[in-house]
Structure formats: structure tokens, C-alpha cells
C-alpha positions, 0 to 999 in steps of 0.5 A: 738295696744297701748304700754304701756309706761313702756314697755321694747319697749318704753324704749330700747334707755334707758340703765342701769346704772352699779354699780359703782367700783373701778374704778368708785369711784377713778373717782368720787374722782378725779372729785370731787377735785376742778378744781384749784387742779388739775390745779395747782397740773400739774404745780406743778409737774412740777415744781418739776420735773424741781427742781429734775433735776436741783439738780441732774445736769442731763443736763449742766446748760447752755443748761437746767438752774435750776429754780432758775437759770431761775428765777434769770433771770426772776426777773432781766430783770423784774426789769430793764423793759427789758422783759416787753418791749420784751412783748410789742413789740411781743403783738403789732405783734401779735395783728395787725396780729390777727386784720387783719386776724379777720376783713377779715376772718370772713365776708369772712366765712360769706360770704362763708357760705351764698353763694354756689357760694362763697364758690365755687369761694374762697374755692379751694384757701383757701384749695391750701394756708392752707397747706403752712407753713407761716415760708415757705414765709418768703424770700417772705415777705422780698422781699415784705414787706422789713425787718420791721413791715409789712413783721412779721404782715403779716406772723401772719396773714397768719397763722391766717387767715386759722384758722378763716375763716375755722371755721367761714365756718364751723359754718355757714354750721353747722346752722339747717335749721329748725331754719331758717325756723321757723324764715321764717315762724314768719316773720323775716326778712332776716336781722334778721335772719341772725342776730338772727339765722344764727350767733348767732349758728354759734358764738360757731365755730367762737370763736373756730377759734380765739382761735386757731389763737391766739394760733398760733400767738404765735407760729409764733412770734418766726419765724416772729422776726427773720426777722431783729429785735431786740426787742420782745420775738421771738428775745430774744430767738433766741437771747439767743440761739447764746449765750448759755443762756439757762435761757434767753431762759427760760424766753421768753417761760415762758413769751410766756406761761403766755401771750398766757394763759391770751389771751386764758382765755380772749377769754374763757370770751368774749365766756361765755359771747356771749353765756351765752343764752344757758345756759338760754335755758338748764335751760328753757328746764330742767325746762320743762322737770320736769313740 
């Protein structure tokens, strides 16, 4: 029996749209403000929440300064290097930590990813270490590594290293068959398959992973610089606390913040760009669902 295709049958996956309502329209007015308004306009409420208890003298200056405190501060060490040089220094740990945990954890995912027998060895350890917080192996860093660079690069690299190699699995299983088959049977080679399908779908996990062991990177400089230094914004905050500087305090979270942000907009970028295929494939599959 032949349905017709404007049949209630052929259109049940199909449903009505409501009316829009109050709700609705204050949705659609909220959406429809530029994504830097509502950016800046969470800052800025913040901002202004910080100004309202700091004219009110909620908490003692020394433990929760004023803006204007902070920012005094904030001009000051810029002025005279010392901050810029605290950044250098926490950037140079993070990044090593970051580098050594990108260049083993993605071929080690890959690897899991290709091969079941891979995945069997490694994956019961990578799931007894994940839980362990890298602050938990700092005396066992010291004993290791001593009290210089390598004991805090290697603390960031641990917390990183679980987060990309989880994600990098995870891309990797998530590939659809179909696409490696219709690959097979065009006659790509296993190289260019793995190339051409299998990372190239498993890309969108992998960025993911990065973004949150940079994230988490940052979370750990702080602990990692307690080992012995002297330099770096984990220090200067921890520094700060021993004296009650709650504006020096201040300034290396801002300084972390405004860091941490920028890095996470350059891998947004490096993700827009290595996938910027799927925006070509949406537009191709939009315009043949018109034709």
C-alpha cells in the first residue's frame, strides 16, 4: 500500500512547533544580543559586585582588597617587570609539562584506539593512575626529581597526560565504521585511512583533551611551585598568603585567569581551523537538501 507522503504516518518524527510566549520572546531578545554583551556584561557585573563590597568594607582589606587596591598593585608589578617575569616563568612549566604529555598521550590513544590488545594491556593502568591527584605525588617528585624544574614539569604532566590520552580513546573508538568501510572499498590504503578517516573524526576529542589539560595545567602550577621556587605565579600567591597580601594574592589569580583564557582561545582557533571541513560538508549537505 502506498502512503501518501503527506501522510500523518510519513510525518510522526515531525513535531509542531508551539507558539511562542513570554518566555519565548524573552529568550529570542536575550539571544539575539551580541555574543560580546553578554561576555563583557558577566565581567562587568562582577566587577561591580567587587566595587559594592569593597566601598561597603564587607571583609578587611588585607584579606579581600578593593579593586582599586588590586589594581594599584597590578600597575605597580607590571611596571617594574616583576609580574611579566612570574608569567614567563609559570608559562615555561606549563608549556613543558603540556608538550610532554601531548607527544606521549596522543600516539599512546592512538595506539589504544587502533588496537584491542593495546587497549587491554594499558587501559587498567591508565584507569588505577587517573584517580590519583598529582598534588598526592608531590614528596614522591622531590625524592625523584629533587627540588628543581623537573619534579613541577613532571607534576603537570601527569595531570595532563590522563585527560588527553582519555579523550584521544575516546575519538578514536567514536569513528563510524561505515566511513572506514566506504574507504576500504574505494581502495585507500590503510595509511590513508587512518589519515584521512580515522583521525580526521577523531580530531574534535582529541582538541577537547587538550583544552582541558591546559585548564588543568593551570590548576597545578600552583601546587607544582610550591616545591622550592622562588619565581612564578604559583609562588607569588602562595607567597603573598604568608604575608597577608591579599591584593598580590589578587593579582597572580587575575594574571592566571587572563593566561589560562588566552591559551584556551588559541586552541579554540587551532580547533576552528583543523576542522573548518565540517563547516564545507554542513553547507554542502544544506544545499543538497534544498536541490
Amino acid at each position: 500500500m502506498t502512503q501518501d507522503p503527506g501522510s500523518d504516518d510519513n510525518r510522526a518524527g515531525v513535531e509542531e512547533t508551539p507558539p511562542a510566549g513570554p518566555s519565548s520572546k524573552a529568550s529570542s531578545h536575550w539571544l539575539g544580543l551580541p555574543p560580546i554583551v553578554l561576555r563583557v556584561g558577566t565581567l562587568f557585573a562582577g566587577l561591580v559586585l567587587w566595587i559594592l563590597l569593597g566601598v561597603g568594607e564587607v571583609f578587611h582589606p588585607s584579606l579581600f582588597p578593593p579593586p582599586w587596591d588590586v589594581g594599584a598593585t597590578l600597575l605597580s608589578m607590571m611596571a617594574d617587570g616583576e609580574l611579566f617575569r612570574h608569567i614567563a616563568v609559570s608559562l615555561s612549566r606549563v608549556f613543558l609539562g603540556f608538550a610532554f604529555a601531548t607527544l606521549i598521550a596522543i600516539p599512546l590513544g592512538i595506539a589504544m584506539g587502533l588496537s584491542n590488545r593495546v587497549f587491554l594491556f594499558v587501559e587498567p593502568l591508565v584507569e588505577f593512575l587517573r584517580p590519583v591527584p598529582p598534588l598526592a605525588l608531590v614528596p614522591l617528585a622531590v625524592v625523584w626529581f629533587g627540588i628543581g624544574w623537573t619534579s613541577k614539569v613532571f607534576l603537570i604532566f601527569y595531570g595532563c597526560f590522563f585527560a588527553i590520552v582519555i579523550n584521544t580513546v575516546a575519538g578514536m573508538k567514536a569513528v563510524e565504521s561505515v566511513h572506514v568501510r566506504a574507504a576500504q572499498a574505494l581502495g585507500a590504503s590503510r595509511w590513508q585511512i587512518l589519515m584521512h578517516v580515522i583521525l580526521r573524526s577523531a580530531v574534535p576529542d582529541i582538541v577537547v583533551g587538550l583544552r582541558l589539560a591546559i585548564g588543568l595545567a593551570f590548576l597545578l602550577i600552583v601546587g607544582a611551585e610550591l616545591i622550592a621556587a622562588s619565581e612564578g605565579l604559583g609562588w607569588l600567591i602562595w607567597d603573598a598568603r604568608f604575608h597577608f597580601m591579599g591584593d598580590r594574592i589578587l593579582v597572580g589569580m587575575i594574571a592566571i585567569g587572563v593566561v589560562g583564557f588566552l591559551l584556551n582561545r588559541l586552541l579554540q582557533m587551532v580547533e576552528t581551523h583543523l576542522l573548518r571541513w565540517r563547516s564545507a560538508e554542513a553547507d554542502e549537505g544544506r544545499v543538497a537538501g534544498l536541490n
